[in-house]
C-alpha positions, -999 to 999 in steps of 0.1 A, spaced: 160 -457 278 192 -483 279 167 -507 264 179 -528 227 169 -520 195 168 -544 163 172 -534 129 171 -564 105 186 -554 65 196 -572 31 218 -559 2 225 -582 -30 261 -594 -23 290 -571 -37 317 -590 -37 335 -595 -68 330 -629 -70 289 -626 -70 286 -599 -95 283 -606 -133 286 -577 -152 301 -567 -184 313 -535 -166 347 -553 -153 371 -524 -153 351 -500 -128 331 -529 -103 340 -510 -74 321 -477 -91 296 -501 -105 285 -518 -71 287 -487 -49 258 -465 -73 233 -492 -76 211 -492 -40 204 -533 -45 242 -533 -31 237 -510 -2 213 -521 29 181 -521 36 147 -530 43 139 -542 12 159 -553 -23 149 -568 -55 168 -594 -65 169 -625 -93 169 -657 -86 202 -674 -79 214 -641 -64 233 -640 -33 221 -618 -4 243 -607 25 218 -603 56 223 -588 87 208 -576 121 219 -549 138 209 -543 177 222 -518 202 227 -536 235 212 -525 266 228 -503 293 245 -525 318 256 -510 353 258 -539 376 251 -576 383 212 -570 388 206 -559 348 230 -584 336 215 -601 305 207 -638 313 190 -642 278 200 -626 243 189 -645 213 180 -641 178 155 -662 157 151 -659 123 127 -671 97 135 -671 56 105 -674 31 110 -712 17 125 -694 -16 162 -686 2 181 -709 15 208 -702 46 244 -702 37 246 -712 71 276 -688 79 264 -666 105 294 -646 122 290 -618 156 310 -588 151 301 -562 183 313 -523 173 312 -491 192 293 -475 164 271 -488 137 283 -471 109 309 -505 99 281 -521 92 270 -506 64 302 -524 45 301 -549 62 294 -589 51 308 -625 60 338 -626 37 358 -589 53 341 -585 86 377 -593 102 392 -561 87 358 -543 97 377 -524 130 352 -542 149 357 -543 190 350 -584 187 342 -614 161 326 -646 168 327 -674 153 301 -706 162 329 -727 157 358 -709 180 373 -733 205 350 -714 233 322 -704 214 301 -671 225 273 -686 206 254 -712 192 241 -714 156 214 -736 150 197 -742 113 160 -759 112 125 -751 102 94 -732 111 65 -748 97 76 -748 61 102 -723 60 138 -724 70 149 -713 102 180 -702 118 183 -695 160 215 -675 168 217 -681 209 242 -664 229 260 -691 251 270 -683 289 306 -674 278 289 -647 254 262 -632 276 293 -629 305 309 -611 277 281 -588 265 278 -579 308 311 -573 315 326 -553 283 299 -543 263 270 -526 274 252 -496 247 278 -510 224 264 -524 187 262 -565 183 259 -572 144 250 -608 132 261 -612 93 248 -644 73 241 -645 36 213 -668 18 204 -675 -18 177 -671 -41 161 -701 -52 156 -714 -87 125 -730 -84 89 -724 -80 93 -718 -41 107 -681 -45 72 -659 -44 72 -633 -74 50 -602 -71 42 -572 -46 37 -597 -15 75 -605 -17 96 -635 0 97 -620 36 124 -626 62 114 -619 98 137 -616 134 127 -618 164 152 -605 194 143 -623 230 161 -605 263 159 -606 297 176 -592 324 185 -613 358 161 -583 379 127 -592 355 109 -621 356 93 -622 320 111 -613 284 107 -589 259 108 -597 224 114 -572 198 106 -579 156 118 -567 123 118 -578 89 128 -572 57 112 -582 22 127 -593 -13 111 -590 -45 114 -609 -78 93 -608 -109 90 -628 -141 78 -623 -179 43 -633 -193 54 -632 -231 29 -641 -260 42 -647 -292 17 -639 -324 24 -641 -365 6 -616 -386 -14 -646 -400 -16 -667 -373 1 -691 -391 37 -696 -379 57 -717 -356 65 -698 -323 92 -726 -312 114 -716 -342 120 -683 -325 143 -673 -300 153 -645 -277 178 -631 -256 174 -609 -226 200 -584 -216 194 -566 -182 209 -530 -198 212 -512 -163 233 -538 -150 249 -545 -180 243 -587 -181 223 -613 -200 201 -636 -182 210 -673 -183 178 -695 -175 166 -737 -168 140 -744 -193 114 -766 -167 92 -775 -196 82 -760 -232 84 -722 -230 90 -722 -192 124 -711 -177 135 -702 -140 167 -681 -141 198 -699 -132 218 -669 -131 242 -642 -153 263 -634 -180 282 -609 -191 283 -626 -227 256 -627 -253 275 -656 -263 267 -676 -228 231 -666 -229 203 -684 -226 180 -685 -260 143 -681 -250 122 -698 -270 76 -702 -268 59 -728 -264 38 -739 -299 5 -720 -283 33 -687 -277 36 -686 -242 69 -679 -224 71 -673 -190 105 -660 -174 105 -668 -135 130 -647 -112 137 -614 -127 146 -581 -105 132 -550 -110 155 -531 -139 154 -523 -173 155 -550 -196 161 -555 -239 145 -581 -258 163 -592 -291 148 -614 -315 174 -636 -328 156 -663 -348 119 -665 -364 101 -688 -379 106 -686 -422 90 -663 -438 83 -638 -412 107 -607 -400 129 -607 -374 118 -576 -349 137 -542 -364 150 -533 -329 147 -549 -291 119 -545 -272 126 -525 -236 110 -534 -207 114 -513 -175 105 -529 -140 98 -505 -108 104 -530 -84 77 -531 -52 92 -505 -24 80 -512 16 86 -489 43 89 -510 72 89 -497 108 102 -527 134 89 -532 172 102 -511 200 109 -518 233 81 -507 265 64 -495 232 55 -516 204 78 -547 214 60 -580 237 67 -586 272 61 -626 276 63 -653 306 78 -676 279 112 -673 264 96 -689 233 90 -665 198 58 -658 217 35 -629 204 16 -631 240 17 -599 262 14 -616 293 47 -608 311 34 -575 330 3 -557 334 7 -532 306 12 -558 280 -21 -557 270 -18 -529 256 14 -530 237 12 -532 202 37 -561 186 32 -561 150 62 -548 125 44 -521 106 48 -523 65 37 -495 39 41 -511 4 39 -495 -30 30 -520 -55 55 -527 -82 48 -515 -122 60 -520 -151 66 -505 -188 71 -521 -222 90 -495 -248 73 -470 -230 40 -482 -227 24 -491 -193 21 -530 -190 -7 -549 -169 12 -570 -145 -7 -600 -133 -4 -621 -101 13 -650 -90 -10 -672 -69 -23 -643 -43 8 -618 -47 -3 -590 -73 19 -575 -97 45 -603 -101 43 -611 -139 49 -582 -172 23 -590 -198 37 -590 -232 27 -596 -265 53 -601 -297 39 -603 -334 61 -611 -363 49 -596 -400 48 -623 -429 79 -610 -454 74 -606 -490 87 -634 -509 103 -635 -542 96 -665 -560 121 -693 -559 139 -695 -593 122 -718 -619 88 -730 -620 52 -709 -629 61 -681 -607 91 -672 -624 76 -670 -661 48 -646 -640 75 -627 -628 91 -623 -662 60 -614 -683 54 -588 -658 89 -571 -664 80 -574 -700 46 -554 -698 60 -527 -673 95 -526 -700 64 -519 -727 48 -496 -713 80 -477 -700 92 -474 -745 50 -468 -751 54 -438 -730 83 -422 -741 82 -424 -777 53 -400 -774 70 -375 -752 96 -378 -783 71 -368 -804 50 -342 -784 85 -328 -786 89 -327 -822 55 -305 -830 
């Protein structure tokens, strides 16, 4: 007992700002019954979105000089497809229940006990931004004024760290059930131990993309003369996209205008690939065909599930690591029964799936994550054509008229004349 607790969780940002959605007059109703803008473990998101992060950790129960904390630091690692908006703030409450409505932009009207700032003239900690290995990384350090702080008026109380990142738009952002993951660490020691204990969490988000072939009924047509938009109908927005190269786009972001979105358009073999979706129900409309063939009668409605993860974080004396080094370490070394601790985060995933108007689609992967791309396949039917005026075809179409006209008088004179007997 009295030990910390961490609790890492993600939401798509709510603020009004962020949101595109042609549902204007009621964003505060629209935001608060959709779960991608309420925390948690896990969220599906598109790229360009921006995510408000947070971890949450109950601080330890301080009663004197001898379990003051000498050491209480975060470090955090983002999958290569976010980027930090390198704007972490502290906010320490009696209860965690702020948090949940809780970001960057309004934690100052948040009724929190204190709020940090890395750039207050005596800062209670340090923020620093680097890498680990390939993918970004972000240290949040408590400083001495910060720990004398946490010892003196703080202890059982709830220290939240806000930051937001963004989705990328490139190739980096991993689509699919393995998900971009974004682990915490918590390191802590008290002045009476002579090792740390390091405590994990994570939290996951998921993005998908579109696997689209294009067919004519005769093989025969152009697929780069037709065009599409996308409307994401449960959020009420089109998608706007970057087209990297022939029937290749990464989403770039939203619109609540079908005016402002992006027209899709194959590739000449029929392929187009979408990059960055999240997991909703979607329209296709046709807007443009090649000549000659018909436009598709209605859109076609894809619904994504998006990949759900139930994930259980480390636990102090328990599940967490007791080290000799401060460092991110995952060695049980610090005392004898860390051999025995356990100090992975624990994640249950159920894969992602996907429907196309009602049908199940195969999903396939992207590089080793499964179910990251919708397979779909679009055929257009070859319209009958009248002839153009003039020319062979239209004496054709004339002598035909003449023979059906024939037959028509042929046929009734003898009613007439049945009649007659």
């Amino acid at each position: 007992t009295g030990n910390p607790t961490l609790d890492k969780r993600v939401r798509n940002n709510p603020d009004q700002d962020n949101v595109t959605t042609a549902n204007t007059d009621r964003l505060a109703d629209f935001t608060s019954a959709r779960n991608e803008y309420k925390y948690q473990s896990t969220v599906t998101a598109s790229k360009a979105e921006r995510l408000d992060y947070q971890f949450i950790s109950k601080l330890p129960h301080i009663t004197s000089s001898t379990t003051y904390l000498s050491t209480y630091t975060f470090n955090d690692t983002m999958a290569k497809g976010m980027t930090y908006g390198k704007d972490a703030v502290i906010a320490i409450y009696e209860t965690k229940d702020a948090a949940d409505r809780t970001n960057v932009n309004n934690v100052e009207k948040s009724g929190a006990l204190a709020v940090w700032k890395s750039s207050d003239t005596d800062p209670k900690f340090a923020a620093t931004y680097g890498k680990s290995g390939d993918d970004p990384a972000m240290k949040i350090e408590m400083t001495k004024a910060g720990l004398n702080e946490l010892n003196k008026k703080y202890s059982d109380k709830y220290i939240v760290v806000y930051y937001t990142a963004k989705v990328n738009t490139d190739d980096s952002v991993i689509l699919g059930d393995k998900g971009n993951s974004n682990d915490v660490s918590l390191t802590w020691k008290r002045t009476n131990t002579n090792y740390y204990d390091i405590l994990k969490d994570k939290c996951i988000v998921y993005s998908y993309g579109y696997d689209l072939t294009k067919k004519f009924s005769d093989s025969k047509g152009d697929a780069t003369k037709v065009k599409f938009v996308v409307k994401n109908k449960t959020d009420n927005y089109y998608l706007v996209a970057r087209a990297d190269r022939a029937g290749v786009y990464q989403v770039t972001g939203k619109s609540a205008k079908e005016a402002d979105a992006t027209q899709f358009s194959p590739s000449s073999d029929g392929k187009l690939v979408i990059n960055g979706i999240e997991g909703d129900e979607y329209g296709f409309t046709e807007t443009h065909s090649d000549a000659g063939y018909s436009l598709l009668k209605k859109e076609v409605i894809v619904k994504v599930k998006e990949t759900k993860a139930d994930i259980t974080p480390t636990e102090a004396n328990i599940t967490g690591i007791q080290s000799k080094s401060d460092a991110d370490s995952t060695a049980n070394d610090g005392v004898p029964n860390g051999a025995v601790l356990k100090n992975d985060v624990t994640v249950q995933t159920t894969a992602a799936s996907a429907t196309v108007d009602e049908t199940k689609a195969t999903m396939t992967k992207h590089d080793d994550s499964g179910n990251a791309y919708i397979n779909m396949q679009i055929t257009n039917q070859k319209q009958f054509m009248l002839p153009m005026t003039g020319g062979a075809g239209n004496y054709l179409l004339i002598i035909a008229g003449v023979v059906v006209a024939g037959c028509g008088i042929l046929i009734l004179n003898k009613n007439r004349r049945r009649s007659q007997r």
